[in-house]
Residue frames as a rotation matrix with the C-alpha (Angstrom) as fourth column:
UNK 1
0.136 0.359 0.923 -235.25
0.973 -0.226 -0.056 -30.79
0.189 0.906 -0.380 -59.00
UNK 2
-0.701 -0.511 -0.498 -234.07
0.615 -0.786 -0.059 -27.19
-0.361 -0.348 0.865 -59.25
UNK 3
0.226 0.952 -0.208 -236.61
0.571 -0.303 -0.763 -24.57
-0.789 0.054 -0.611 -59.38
UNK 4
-0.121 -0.009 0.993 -236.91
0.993 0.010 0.121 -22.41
-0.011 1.000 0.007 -62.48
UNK 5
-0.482 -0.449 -0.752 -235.85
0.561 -0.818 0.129 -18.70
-0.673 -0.360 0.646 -62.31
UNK 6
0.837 0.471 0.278 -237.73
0.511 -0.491 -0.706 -15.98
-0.196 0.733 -0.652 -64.44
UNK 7
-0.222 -0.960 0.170 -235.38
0.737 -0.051 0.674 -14.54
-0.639 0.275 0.719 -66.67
UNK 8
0.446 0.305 -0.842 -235.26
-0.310 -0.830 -0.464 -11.17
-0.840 0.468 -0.275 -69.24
UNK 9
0.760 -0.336 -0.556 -232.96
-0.591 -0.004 -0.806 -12.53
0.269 0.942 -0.202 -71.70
UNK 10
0.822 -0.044 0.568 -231.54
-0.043 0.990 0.138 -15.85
-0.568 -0.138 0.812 -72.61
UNK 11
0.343 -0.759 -0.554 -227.98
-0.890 -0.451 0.066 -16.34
-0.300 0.470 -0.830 -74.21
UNK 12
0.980 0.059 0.189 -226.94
-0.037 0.992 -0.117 -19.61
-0.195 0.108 0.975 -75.80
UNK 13
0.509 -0.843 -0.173 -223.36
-0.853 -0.521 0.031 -19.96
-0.116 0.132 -0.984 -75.40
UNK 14
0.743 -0.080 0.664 -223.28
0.002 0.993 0.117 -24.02
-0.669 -0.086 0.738 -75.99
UNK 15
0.542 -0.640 0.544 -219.86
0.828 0.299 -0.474 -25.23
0.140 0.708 0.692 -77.82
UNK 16
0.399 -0.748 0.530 -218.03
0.010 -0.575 -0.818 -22.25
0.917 0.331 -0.222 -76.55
UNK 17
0.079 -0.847 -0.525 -214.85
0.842 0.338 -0.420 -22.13
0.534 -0.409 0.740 -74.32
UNK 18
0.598 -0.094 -0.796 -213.65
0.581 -0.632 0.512 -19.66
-0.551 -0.769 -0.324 -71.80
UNK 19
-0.728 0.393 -0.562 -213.53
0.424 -0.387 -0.819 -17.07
-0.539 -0.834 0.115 -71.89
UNK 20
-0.759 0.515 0.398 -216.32
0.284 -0.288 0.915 -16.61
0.585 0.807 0.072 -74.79
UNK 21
-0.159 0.864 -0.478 -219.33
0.656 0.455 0.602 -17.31
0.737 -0.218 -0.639 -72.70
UNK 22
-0.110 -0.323 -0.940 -218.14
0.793 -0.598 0.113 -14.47
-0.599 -0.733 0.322 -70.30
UNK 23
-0.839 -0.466 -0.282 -217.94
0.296 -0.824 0.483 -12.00
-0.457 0.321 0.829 -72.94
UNK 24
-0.760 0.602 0.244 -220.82
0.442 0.204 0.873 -13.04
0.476 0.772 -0.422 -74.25
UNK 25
0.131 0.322 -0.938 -222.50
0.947 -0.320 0.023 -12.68
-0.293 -0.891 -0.347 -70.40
UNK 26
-0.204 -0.490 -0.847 -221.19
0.812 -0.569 0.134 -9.70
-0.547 -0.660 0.514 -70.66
UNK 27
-0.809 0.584 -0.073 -222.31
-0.326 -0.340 0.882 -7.56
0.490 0.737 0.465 -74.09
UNK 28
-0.302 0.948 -0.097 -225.67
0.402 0.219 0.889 -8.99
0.864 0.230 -0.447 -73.03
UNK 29
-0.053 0.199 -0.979 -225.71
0.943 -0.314 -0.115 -7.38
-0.330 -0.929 -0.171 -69.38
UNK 30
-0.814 -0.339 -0.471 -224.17
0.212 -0.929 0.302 -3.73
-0.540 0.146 0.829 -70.83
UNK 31
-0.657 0.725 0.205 -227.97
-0.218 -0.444 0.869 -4.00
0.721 0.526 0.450 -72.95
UNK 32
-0.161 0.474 -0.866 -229.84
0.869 0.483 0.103 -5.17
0.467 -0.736 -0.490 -69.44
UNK 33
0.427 0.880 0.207 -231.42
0.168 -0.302 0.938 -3.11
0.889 -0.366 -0.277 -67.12
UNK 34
-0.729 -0.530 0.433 -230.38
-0.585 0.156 -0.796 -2.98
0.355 -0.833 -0.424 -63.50
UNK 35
-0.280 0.822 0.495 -232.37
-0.823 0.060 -0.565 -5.27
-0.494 -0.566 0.660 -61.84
UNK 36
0.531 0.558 -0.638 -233.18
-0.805 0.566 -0.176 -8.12
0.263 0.607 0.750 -65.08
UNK 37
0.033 -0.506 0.862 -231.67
-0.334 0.807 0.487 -11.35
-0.942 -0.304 -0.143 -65.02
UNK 38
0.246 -0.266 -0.932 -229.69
-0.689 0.629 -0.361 -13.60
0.682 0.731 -0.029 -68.04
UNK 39
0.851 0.248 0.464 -229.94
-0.249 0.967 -0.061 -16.65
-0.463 -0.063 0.884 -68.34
UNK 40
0.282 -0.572 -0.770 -226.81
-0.959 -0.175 -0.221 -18.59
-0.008 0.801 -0.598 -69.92
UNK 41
0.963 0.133 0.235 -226.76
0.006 0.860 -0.510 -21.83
-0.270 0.492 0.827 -71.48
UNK 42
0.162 -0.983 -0.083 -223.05
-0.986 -0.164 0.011 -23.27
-0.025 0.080 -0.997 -71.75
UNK 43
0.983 0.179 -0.041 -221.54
-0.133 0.848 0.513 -26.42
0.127 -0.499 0.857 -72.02
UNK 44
-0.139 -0.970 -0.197 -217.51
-0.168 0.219 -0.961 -25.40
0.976 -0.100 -0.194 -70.81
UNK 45
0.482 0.166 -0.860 -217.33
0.727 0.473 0.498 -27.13
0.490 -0.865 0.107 -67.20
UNK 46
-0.731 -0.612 0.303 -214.75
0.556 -0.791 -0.256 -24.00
0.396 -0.019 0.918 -67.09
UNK 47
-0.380 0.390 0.839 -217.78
0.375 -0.764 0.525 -21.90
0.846 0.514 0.144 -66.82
UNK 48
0.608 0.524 -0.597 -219.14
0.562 0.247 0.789 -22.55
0.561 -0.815 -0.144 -63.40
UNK 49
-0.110 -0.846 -0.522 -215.79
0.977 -0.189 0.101 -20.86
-0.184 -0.499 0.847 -62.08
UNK 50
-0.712 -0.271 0.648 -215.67
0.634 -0.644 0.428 -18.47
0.302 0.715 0.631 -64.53
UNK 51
0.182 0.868 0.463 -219.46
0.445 -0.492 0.748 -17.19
0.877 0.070 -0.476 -64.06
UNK 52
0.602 -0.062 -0.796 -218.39
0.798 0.014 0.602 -17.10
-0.027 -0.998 0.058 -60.09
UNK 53
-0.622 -0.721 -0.306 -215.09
0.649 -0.693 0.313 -14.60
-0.438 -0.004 0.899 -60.61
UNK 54
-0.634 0.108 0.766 -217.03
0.421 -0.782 0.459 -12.58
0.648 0.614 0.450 -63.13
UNK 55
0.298 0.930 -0.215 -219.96
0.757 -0.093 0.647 -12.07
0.582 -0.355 -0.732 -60.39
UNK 56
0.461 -0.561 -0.688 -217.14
0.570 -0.406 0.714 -10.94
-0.680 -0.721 0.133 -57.48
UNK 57
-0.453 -0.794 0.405 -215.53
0.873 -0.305 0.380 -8.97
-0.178 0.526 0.832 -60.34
UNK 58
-0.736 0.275 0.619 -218.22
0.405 -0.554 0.728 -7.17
0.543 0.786 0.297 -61.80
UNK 59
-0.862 0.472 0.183 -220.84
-0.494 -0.863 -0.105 -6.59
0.108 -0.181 0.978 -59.21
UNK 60
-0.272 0.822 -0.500 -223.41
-0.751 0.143 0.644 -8.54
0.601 0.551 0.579 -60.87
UNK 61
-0.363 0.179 0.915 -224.89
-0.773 0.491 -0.403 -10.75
-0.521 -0.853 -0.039 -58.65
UNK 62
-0.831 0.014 -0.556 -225.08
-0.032 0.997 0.074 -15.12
0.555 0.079 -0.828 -59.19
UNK 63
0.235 0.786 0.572 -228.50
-0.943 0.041 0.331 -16.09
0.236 -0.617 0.750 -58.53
UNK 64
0.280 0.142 0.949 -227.85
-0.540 0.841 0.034 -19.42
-0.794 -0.522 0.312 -59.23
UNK 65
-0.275 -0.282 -0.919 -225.98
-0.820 0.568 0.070 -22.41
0.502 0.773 -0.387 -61.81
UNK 66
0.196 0.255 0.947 -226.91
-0.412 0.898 -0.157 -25.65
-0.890 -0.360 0.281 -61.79
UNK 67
-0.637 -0.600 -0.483 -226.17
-0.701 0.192 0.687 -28.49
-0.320 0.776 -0.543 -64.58
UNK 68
0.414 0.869 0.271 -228.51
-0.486 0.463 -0.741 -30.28
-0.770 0.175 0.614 -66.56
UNK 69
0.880 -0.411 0.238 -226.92
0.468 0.837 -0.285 -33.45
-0.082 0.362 0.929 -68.11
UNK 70
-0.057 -0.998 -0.031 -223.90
0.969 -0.063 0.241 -31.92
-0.242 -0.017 0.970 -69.91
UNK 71
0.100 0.253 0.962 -225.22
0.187 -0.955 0.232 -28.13
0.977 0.157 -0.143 -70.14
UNK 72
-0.519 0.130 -0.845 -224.44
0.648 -0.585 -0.488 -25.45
-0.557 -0.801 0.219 -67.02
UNK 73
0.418 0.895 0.158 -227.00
0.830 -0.447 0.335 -22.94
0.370 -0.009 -0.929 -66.44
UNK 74
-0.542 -0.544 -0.641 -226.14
0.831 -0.234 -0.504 -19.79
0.124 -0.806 0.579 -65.00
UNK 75
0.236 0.941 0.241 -228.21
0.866 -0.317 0.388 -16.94
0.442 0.117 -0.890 -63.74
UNK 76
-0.285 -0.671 -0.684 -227.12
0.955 -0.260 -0.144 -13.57
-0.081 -0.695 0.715 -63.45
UNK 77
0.467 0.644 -0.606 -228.80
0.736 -0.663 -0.138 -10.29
-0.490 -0.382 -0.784 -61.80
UNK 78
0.142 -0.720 0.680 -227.88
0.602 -0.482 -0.636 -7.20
0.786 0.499 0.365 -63.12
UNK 79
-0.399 -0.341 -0.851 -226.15
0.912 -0.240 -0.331 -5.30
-0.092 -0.909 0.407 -60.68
């Protein structure tokens, strides 16, 4: 059972493809703090990669993705 992360703000990016869910990640960090954490609800299997390059790309630090049934989670710090 994966533990549950506190989170500032929660994005639902279910039924979209790469590289939506990224852009989406993204617009929602550029209103974030340094320091909050999003949450993002997906369900491209693409994304898990994706979330990973955008971290090493951008700074922003992966707390953590896991997958519940056919939904990926991802959790990312602002940087």
């Amino acid at each position: 059972m994966q533990q549950t992360l506190l989170f500032d703000k929660e994005i639902d990016a279910r039924g979209l493809n790469c590289p939506l869910p990224v852009l989406r990640a993204k617009k929602a960090l550029a209103d974030m703090a340094s320091g909050q954490v999003l949450k993002i609800v997906a369900t491209d299997p693409g994304s898990i990669r994706d979330f990973q390059a955008f971290a090493r790309q951008t700074g922003n630090q992966l707390l953590a993705q896991h997958t519940v049934e056919r939904e990926f989670v991802h959790y990312l710090k602002r940087r």
